[in-house]
Backbone as JSON, one array per atom type, in Angstrom:
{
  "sequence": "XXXXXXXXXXXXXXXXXXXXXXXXXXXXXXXXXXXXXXXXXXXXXXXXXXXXXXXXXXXXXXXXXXXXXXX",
  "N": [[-41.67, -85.24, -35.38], [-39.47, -85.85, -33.36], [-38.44, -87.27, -29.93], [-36.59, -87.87, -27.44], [-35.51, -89.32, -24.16], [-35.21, -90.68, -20.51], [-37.87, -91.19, -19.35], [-40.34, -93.2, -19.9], [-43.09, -92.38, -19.16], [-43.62, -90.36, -19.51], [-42.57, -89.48, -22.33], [-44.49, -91.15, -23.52], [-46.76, -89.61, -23.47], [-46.22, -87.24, -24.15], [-46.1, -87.97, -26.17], [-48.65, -88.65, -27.16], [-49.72, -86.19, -26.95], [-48.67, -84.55, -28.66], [-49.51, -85.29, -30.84], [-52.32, -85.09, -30.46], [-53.02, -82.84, -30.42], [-51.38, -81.17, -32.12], [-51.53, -82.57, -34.51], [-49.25, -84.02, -35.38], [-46.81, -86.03, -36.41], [-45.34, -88.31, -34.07], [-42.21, -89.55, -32.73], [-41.36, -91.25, -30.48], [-38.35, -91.89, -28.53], [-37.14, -94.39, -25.65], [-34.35, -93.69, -24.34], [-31.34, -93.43, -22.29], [-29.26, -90.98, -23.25], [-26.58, -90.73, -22.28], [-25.36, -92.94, -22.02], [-23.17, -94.72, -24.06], [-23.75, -96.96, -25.47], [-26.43, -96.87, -25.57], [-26.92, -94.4, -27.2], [-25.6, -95.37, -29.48], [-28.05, -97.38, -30.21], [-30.25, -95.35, -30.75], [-29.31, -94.0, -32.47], [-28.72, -96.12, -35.04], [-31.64, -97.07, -34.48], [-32.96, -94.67, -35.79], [-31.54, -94.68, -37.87], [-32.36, -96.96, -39.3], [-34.96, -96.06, -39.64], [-35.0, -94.42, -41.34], [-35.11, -91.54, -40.2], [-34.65, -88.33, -41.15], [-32.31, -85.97, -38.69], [-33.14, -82.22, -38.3], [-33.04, -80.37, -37.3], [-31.72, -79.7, -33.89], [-32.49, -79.83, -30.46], [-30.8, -79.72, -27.62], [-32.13, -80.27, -24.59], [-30.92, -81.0, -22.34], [-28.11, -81.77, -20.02], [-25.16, -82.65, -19.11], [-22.64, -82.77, -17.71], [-20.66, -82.05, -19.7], [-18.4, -79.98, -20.66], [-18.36, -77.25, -23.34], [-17.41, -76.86, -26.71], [-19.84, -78.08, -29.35], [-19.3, -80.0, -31.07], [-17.69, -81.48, -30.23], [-18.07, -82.7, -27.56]],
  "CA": [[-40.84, -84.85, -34.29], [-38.2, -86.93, -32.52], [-38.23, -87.05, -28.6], [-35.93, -88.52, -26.76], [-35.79, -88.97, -22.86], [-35.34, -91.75, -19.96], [-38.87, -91.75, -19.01], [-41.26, -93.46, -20.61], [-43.99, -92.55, -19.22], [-43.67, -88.44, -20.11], [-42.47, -89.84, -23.77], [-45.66, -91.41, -24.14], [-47.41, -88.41, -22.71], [-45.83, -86.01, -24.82], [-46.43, -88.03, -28.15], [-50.14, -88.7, -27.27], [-50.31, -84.77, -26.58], [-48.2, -83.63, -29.81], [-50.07, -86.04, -32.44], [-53.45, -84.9, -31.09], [-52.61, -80.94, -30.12], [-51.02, -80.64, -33.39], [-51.92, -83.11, -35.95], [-47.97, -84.07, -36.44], [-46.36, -87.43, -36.28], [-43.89, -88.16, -33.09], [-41.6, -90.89, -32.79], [-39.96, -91.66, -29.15], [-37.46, -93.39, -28.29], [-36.49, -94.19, -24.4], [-32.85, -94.06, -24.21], [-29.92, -92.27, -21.57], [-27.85, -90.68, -24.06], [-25.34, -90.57, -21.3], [-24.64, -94.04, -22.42], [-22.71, -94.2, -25.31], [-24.77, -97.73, -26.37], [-28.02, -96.37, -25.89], [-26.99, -93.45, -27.99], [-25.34, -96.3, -30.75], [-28.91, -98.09, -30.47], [-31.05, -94.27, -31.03], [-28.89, -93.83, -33.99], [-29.45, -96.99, -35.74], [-33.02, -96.92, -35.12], [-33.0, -93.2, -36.91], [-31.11, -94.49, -39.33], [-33.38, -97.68, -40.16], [-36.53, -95.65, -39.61], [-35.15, -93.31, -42.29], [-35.39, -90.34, -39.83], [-33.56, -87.02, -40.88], [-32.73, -84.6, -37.99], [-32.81, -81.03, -39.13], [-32.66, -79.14, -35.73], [-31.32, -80.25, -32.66], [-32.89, -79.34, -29.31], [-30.47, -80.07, -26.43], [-32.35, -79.46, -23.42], [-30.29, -82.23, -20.97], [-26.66, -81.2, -19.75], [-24.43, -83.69, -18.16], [-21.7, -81.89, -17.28], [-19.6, -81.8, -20.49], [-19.0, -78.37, -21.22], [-17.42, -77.09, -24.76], [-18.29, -76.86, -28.33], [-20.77, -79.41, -29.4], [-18.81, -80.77, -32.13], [-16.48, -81.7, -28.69], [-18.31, -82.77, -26.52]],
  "C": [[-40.3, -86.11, -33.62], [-37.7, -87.09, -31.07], [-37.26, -88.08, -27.86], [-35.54, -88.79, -25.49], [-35.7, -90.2, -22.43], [-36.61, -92.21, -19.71], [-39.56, -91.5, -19.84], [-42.41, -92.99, -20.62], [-44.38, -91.05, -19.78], [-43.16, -88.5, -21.35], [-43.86, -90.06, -24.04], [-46.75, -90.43, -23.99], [-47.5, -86.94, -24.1], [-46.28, -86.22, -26.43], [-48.2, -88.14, -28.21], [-50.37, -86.8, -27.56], [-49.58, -84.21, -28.1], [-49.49, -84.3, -30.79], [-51.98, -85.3, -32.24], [-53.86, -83.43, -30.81], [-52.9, -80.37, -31.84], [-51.52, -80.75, -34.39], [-50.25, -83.87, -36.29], [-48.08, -85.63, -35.71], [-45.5, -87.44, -35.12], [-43.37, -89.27, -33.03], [-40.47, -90.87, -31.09], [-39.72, -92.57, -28.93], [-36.6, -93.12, -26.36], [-35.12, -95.04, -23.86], [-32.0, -92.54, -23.26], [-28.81, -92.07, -22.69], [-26.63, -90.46, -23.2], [-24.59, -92.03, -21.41], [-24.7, -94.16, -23.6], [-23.16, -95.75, -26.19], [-25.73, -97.73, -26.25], [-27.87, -94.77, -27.08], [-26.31, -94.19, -29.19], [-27.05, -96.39, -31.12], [-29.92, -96.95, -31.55], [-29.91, -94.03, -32.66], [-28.9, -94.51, -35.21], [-30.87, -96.82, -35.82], [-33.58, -95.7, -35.39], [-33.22, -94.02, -37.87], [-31.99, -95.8, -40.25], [-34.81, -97.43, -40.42], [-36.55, -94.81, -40.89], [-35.42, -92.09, -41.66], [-34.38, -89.57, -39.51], [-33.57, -86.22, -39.51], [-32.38, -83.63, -38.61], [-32.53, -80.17, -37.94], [-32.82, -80.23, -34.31], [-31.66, -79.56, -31.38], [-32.37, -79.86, -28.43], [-31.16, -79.51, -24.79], [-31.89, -80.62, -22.29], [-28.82, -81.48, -21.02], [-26.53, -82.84, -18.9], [-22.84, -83.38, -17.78], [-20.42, -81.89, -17.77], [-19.32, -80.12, -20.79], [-17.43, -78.49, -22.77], [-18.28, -76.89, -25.96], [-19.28, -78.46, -28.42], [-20.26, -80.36, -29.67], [-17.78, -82.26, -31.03], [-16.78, -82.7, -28.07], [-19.12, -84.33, -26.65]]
}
C-alpha cells in the first residue's frame, strides 16, 4: 500500500499500524500534492521504487472540480 499525506507523523502512524494489523508492506511518502513539484518528486520516487498503482483512493479535494482525467 501507498499512502500519501502532508503529515508525517499520521504517515508513520498509519504504516506502523497497517504492516503490523495486517501483515502488508506500506510505503509513505510526505508530499502536498497541491504542489505540482512535490507531485513530480512522488512520481519519480514510484517510478524508481518500481511501484504500480492499481486503485486510486482520492480522499483530499482542493477545490478542482471535474472529471479526473481534467483536473
Amino acid at each position: 500500500m501507498i499512502a500519501v499525506a502532508r503529515n508525517k507523523q499520521k504517515l508513520d502512524e498509519l504504516k506502523h499500524q497497517l504492516e503490523k494489523t495486517y501483515g502488508i508492506a506500506a510505503w509513505i511518502y510526505n508530499k502536498d500534492l497541491s504542489d505540482q513539484n512535490e507531485v513530480r518528486d512522488l512520481y519519480e520516487a514510484l517510478k524508481n521504487e518500481q511501484l504500480d498503482v492499481h486503485i486510486l483512493v482520492n480522499n483530499a479535494g482542493f477545490r478542482l472540480y471535474g472529471e479526473f482525467v481534467e483536473t
